[in-house]
C-alpha positions in Angstrom: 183.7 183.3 102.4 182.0 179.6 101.6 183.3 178.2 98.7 180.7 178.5 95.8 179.2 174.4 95.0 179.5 173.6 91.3 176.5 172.1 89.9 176.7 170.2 86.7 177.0 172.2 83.6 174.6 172.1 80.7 176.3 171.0 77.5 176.3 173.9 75.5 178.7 173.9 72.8 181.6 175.9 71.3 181.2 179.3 72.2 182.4 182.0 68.9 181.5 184.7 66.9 181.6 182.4 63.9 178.1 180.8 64.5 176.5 184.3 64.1 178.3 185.0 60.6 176.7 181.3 59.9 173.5 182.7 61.1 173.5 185.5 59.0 174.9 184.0 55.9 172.1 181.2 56.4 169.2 183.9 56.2 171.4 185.7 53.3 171.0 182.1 51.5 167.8 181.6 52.0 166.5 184.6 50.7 168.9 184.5 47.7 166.9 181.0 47.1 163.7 182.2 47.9 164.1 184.6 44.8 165.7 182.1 42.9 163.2 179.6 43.1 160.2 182.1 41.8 163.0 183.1 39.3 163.4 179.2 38.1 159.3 178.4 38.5 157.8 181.6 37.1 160.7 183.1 34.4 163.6 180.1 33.6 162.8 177.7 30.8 164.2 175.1 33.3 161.2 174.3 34.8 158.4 175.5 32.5 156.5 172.2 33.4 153.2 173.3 35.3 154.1 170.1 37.3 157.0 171.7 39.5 155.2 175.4 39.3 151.9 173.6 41.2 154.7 172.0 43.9 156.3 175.7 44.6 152.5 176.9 45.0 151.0 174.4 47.0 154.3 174.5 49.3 154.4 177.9 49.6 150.6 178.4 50.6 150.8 175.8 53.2 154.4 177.4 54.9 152.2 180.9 54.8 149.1 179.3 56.1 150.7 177.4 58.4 153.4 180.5 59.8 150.7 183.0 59.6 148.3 181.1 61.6 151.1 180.5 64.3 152.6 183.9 64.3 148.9 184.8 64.8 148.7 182.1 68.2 151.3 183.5 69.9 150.8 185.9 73.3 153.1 188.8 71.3 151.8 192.2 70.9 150.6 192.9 67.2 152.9 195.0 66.0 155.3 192.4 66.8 153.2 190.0 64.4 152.8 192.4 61.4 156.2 192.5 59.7 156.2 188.2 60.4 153.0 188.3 59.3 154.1 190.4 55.9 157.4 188.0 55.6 155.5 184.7 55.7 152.7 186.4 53.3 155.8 187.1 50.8 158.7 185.3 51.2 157.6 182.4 53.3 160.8 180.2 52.6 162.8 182.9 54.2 160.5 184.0 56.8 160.3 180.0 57.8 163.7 180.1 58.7 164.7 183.5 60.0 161.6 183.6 62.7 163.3 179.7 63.7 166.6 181.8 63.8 165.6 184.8 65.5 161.8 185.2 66.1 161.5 183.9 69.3 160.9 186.8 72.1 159.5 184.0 74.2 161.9 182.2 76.6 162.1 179.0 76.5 160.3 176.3 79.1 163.3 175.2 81.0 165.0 178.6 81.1 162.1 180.4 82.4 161.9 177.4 85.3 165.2 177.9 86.1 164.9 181.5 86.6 161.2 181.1 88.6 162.8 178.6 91.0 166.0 181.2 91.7 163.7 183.9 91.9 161.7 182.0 95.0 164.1 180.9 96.6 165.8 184.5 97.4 162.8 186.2 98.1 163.7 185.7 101.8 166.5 188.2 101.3 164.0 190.8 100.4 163.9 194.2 103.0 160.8 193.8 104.5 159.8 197.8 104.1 155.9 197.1 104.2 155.3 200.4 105.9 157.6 202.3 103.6 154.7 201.6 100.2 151.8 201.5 103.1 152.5 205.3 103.7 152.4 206.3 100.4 148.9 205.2 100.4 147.9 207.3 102.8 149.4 210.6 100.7 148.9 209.5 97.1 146.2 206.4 96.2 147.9 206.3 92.3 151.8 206.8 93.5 151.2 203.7 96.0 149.6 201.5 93.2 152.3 202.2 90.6 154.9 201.4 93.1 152.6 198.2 94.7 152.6 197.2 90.7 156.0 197.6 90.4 156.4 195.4 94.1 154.3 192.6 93.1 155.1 191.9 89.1 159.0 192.3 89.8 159.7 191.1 93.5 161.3 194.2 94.8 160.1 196.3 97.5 159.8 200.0 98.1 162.7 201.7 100.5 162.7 204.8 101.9 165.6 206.9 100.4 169.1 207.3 102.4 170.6 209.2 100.0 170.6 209.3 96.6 173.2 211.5 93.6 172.7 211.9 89.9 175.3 212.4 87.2 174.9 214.4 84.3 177.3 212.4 82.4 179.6 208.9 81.9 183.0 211.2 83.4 181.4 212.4 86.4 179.5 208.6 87.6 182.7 206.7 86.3 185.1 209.2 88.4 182.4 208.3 91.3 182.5 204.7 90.6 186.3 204.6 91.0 186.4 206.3 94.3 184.1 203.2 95.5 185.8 200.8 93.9 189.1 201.5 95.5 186.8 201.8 98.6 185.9 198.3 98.5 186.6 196.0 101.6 184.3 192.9 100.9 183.1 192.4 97.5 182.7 194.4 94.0 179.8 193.4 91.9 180.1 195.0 88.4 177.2 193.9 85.3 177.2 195.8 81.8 175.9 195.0 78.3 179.6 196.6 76.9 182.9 196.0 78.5 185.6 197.3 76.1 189.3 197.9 76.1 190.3 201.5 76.4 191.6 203.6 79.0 188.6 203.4 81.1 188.8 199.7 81.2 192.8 200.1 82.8 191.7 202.1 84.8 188.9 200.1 86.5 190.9 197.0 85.9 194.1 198.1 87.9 191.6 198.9 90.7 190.0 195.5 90.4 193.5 193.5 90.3 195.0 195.0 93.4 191.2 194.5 95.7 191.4 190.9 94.3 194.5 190.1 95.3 194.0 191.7 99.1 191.0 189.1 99.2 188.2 191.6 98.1 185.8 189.2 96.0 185.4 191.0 92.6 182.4 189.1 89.7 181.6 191.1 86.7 178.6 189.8 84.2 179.6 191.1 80.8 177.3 190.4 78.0 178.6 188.4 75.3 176.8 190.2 72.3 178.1 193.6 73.3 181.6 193.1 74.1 182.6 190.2 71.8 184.0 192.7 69.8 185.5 195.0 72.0 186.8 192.6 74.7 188.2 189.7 73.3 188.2 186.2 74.8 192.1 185.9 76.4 191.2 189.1 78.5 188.5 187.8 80.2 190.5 184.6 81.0 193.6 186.9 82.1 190.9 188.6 84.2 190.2 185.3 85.6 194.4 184.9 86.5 194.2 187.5 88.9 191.5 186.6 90.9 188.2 188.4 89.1 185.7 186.3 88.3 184.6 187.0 84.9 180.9 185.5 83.6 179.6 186.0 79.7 176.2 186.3 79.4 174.5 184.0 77.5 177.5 183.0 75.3 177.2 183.0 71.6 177.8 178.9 70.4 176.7 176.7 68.0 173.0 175.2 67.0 170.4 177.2 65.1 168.1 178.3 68.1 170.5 179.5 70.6 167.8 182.1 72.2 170.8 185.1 71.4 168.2 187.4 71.1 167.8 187.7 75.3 170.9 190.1 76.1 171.8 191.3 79.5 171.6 195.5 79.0 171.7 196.0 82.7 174.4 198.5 83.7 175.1 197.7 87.6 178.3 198.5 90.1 178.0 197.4 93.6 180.3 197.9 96.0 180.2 196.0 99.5 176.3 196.3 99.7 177.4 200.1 100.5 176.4 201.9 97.8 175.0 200.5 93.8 175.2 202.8 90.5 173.1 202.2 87.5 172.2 204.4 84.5 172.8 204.5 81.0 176.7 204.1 80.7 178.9 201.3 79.7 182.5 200.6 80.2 183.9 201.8 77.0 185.9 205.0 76.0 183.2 206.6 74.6 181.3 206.9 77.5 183.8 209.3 79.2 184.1 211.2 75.9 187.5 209.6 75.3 186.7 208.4 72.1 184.9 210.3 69.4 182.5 208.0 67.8 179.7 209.7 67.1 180.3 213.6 68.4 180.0 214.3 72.1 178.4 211.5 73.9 175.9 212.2 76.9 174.9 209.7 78.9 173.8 209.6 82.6 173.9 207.8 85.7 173.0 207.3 89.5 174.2 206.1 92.4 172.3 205.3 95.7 172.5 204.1 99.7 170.5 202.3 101.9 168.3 199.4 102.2 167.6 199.4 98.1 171.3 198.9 97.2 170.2 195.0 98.5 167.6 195.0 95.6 170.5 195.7 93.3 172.8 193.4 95.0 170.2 190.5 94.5 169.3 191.3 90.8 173.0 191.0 89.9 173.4 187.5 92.3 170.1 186.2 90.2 171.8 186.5 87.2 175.3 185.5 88.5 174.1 182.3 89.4 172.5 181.6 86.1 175.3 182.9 83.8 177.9 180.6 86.2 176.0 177.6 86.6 176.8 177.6 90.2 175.0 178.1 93.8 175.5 181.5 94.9 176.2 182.2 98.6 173.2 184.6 99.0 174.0 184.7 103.2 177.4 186.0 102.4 176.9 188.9 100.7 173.1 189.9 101.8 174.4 190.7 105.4 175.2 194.0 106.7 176.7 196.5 104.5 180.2 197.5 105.8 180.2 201.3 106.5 176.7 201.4 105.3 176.1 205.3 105.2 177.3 207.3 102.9 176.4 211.1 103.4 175.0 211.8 99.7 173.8 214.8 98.7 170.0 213.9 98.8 169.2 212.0 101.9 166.3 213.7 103.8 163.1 212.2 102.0 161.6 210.6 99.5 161.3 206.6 98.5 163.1 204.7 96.3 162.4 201.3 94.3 164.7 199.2 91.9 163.4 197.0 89.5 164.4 194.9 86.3 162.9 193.3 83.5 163.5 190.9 81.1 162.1 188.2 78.7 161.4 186.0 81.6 158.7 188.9 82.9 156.0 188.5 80.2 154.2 191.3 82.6 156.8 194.3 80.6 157.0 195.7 84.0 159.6 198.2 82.9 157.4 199.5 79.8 154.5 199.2 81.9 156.1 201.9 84.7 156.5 204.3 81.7 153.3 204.5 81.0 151.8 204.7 84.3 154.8 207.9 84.8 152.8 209.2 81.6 149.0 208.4 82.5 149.9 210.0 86.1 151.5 213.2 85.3 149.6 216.2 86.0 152.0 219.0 84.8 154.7 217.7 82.5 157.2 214.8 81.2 160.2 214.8 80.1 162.1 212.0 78.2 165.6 211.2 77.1 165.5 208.0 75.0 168.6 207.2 72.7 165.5 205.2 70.4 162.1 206.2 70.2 160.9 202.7 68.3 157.6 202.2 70.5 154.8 200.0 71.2 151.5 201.1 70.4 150.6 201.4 73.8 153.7 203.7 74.9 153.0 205.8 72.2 149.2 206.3 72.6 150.2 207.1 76.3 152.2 209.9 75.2 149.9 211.4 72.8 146.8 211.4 75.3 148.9 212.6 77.4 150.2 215.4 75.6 146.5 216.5 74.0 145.2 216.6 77.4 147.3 219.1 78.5 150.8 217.6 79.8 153.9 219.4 78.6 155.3 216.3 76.9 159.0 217.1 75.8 161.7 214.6 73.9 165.7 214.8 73.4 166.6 212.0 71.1 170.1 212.3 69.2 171.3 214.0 66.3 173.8 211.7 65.7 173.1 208.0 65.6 175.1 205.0 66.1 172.4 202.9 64.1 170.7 204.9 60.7 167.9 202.3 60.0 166.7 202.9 63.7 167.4 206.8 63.6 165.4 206.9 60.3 162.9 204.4 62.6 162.8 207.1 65.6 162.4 209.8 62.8 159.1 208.5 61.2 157.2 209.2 64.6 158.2 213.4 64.6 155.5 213.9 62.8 152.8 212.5 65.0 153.9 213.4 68.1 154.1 216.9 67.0 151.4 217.1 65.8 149.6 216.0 68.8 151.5 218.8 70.7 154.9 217.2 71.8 158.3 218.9 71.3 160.8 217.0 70.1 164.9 218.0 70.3 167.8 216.4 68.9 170.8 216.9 70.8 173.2 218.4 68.4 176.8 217.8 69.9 176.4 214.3 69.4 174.8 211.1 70.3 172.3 210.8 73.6 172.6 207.5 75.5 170.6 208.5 78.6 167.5 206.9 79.2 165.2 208.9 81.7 161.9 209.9 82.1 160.6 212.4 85.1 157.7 214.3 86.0 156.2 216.6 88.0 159.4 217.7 89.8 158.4 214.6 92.0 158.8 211.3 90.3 161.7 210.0 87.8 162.9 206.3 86.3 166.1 206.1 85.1 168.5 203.1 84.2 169.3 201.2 81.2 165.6 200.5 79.4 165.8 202.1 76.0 161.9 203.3 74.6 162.7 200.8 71.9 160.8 196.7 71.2 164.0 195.0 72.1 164.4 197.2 75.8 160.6 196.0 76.3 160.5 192.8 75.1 163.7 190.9 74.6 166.7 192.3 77.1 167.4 192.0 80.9 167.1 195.9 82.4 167.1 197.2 85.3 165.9 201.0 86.2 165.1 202.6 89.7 162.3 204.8 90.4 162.6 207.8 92.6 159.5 210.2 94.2 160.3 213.8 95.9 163.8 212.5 96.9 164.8 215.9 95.6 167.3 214.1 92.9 164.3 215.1 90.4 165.0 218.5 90.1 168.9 217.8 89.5 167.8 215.7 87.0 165.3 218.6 85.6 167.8 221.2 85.6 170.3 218.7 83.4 167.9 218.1 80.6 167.1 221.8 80.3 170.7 222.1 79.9 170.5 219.6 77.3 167.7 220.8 75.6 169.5 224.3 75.2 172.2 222.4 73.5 169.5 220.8 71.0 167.6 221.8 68.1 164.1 221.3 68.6 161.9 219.7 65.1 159.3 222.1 64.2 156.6 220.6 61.9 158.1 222.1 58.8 161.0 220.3 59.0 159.4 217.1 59.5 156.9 217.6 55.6 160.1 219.1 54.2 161.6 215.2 53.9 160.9 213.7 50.7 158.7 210.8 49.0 161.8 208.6 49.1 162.7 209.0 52.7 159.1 208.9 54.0 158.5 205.4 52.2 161.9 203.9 53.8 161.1 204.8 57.0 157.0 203.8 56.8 159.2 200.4 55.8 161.7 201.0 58.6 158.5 201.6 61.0 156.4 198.5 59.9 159.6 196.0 60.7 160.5 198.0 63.7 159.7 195.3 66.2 162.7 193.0 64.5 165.2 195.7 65.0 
């Protein structure tokens, strides 16, 4: 293989956990002296002079005016503005400094150029399967413009499908993803938002140590928000002694605006440009049920063959060259798979199209498929979504949806891993109901999976929560599949599900209290933050 070329590295700073504590402790100050400044101006007998009460005023109007007006110029959707508009309105000292700290959903100039230029410059790598989408156009005019949406706002094409298997759970795809990791001849490309220690973690790491050391090249992309605490820093490098080249993605360092909220969500395994799984899992105990955090966990996943596993080979080599700072040998690993046919269980029809999103897509490609799933159906939809924190224009789809006749059905979890955004996901039963959709918990546990299908015919699934930050702020990837016959294995699993769950009747929903109803319409209103 050609030696990767270094290019120089942008100064970036000490990389630790530490600068976020100062972040937060920062936006804990500032509020603190946000209420203690009205407390000195308006209550002490410290400053009773009118004097210093007229500086406070005229200071805060012009830091509301001023934020207000900008939150008000900026290309974000306007429930994203609302709560900044309500902070600056209120607290604008505080709301000054936490949107400089965190507000930004747009990426940065340079960033975004960087990206652009790596983006044209692998197109050429792209399968050129014009006649695969042109055929569709011939059977279905609306399933050949979702997927020539799809095609044109994210760069990756439509393939037919060579085969194609779905899991029903993190044990099955991870005891799947072993089999092809020891597999593995060439190269192992491996990219999820959690890499933890645990028993799952050995067992994918003694794998990865002995195809290193026989000359198989091994990278794994493991974002640095998600597994700083679960994967500390010397086992990365020890990683790194064996031969496995480990990236962190977008590193946590010093300096106020650092752009951490972009994180890399993506959950991606390639192996030898054979075969690629994505889906909703993570490497971490839990998601073999090996760990009890939260009850039984059930999660999802897929794995697929054929001419898109190369979409999924460049997504993770996009983002490989941008978390290493180095030129990626796209020739090298683009060629032929080895062995490239693997005799899955659905193979005989259907098409198949990858895609990702991210904050360098301002097009929200990913939440932008949902809805078109939604405005398409003509029978029914189903959803698994771990978060149901939406966007006015996701939820709208599903409520026309649903009052026009489409059997619009929900499995969120009983058990959550974060309250505030359970509450959050909560606070929309009542309107969805209402407009005719059944909602389920699933009562063993927590739900990770994040699916949508319809029809019997057409299906996303990967790592894009139904949540602001999935939409707006991550990197995510999802494939979308149409009559490849994996749709009805996927059907049958969330029946299973829903018989596990306990649907919300509308009683249960006006049975909550005043005090719970007025944190979540809270919880609701600042929902895009979250």
């Amino acid at each position: 293989m050609k030696q990767r070329e270094r290019i120089k590295k942008v100064k970036r700073g000490e990389k630790n956990l530490i600068t976020t504590l100062i972040k937060l402790v920062v936006s804990l100050v500032v509020l603190l002296l946000q209420f203690g400044l009205i407390y000195l101006i308006y209550y002490s007998e410290i400053f009773l002079e009118a004097y210093y009460r007229h500086i406070y005023e005229y200071l805060s109007i012009a830091v509301k005016a001023l934020g207000i007006i900008y939150v008000l110029y900026t290309h974000e959707k306007p429930a994203y503005k609302i709560p900044w508009i309500i902070l600056f309105a209120f607290l604008p000292l505080f709301a000054l400094v936490i949107y400089f700290i965190y507000g930004k959903s747009k990426m940065n100039k340079r960033l975004k150029r960087v990206r652009e230029e790596t983006l044209k410059e692998t197109l050429k790598y792209m399968p050129n399967n014009y006649n695969v989408i042109l055929n569709t156009k011939n059977e279905d005019e609306m399933l050949y413009r979702r997927l020539k949406y799809l095609q044109n706002v994210t760069s990756y094409p439509v393939c037919k499908n060579e085969g194609i298997e779905y899991f029903h759970s993190g044990e099955e795809c991870f005891k799947e993803i072993l089999k092809d990791l020891k597999r593995a001849k060439k190269y192992i490309l491996i990219e999820f938002f959690i890499v933890a220690r645990g028993k799952l973690w050995d067992e994918i790491y003694d794998i990865l140590k002995e195809k290193a050391k026989s000359g198989v090249e091994v990278s794994i992309i493991a974002d640095e928000w998600g597994s700083i605490t679960r994967f500390p820093k010397h086992l990365f490098k020890e990683a790194q002694n064996y031969g496995i080249e480990v990236h962190r993605f977008n590193p946590i360092k010093y300096g106020i605006n650092n752009y951490m909220n972009y994180r890399d969500h993506r959950k991606i395994v390639v192996v030898d440009g054979n075969v690629a799984y994505t889906g909703g899992v993570n490497i971490a105990d839990e998601y073999i049920n090996q760990s009890n955090r939260f009850g039984h966990w059930k999660d999802n996943g897929i794995k697929v063959t054929g001419d898109v596993v190369k979409s999924f080979t460049l997504s993770f080599l996009r983002n490989l060259q941008i978390a290493s700072k180095t030129v990626v040998d796209y020739e090298w690993y683009m060629t032929e798979a080895i062995d490239k046919k693997q005799n899955l269980k659905n193979n005989e029809k259907g098409i198949v199209q990858y895609f990702s999103d991210g904050p360098d897509n301002r097009k929200n490609p990913g939440e932008s498929a949902y809805i078109q799933l939604l405005n398409t159906a003509k029978n029914y939809v189903y959803i698994y979504t771990p978060y149901f924190v939406v966007s006015d224009e996701v939820l709208n789809a599903i409520l026309n949806a649903s009052r026009s006749g489409i059997d619009i059905r929900i499995i969120t979890p009983y058990n959550p891993d974060k309250w505030y955004v359970h509450m959050t996901t909560r606070s929309y039963y009542e309107v969805l109901i209402n407009a005719g959709v059944r909602v389920y918990e699933y009562e063993p546990g927590f739900l990770h999976a994040k699916t949508m299908l319809s029809d019997d015919k057409s299906c996303i699934i990967g790592s894009m929560n139904l949540d602001f930050r999935s939409s707006n702020l991550n990197y995510e990837c999802s494939i979308l599949t149409y009559d490849t016959g994996v749709e009805l294995d996927i059907k049958e699993d969330f029946i299973a599900t829903m018989d596990k769950s306990i649907e919300i009747k509308l009683e249960d929903v006006k049975k909550k209290n005043i005090f719970i109803k007025a944190i979540e319409a809270v919880l609701n209103t600042f929902a895009p933050l979250m």
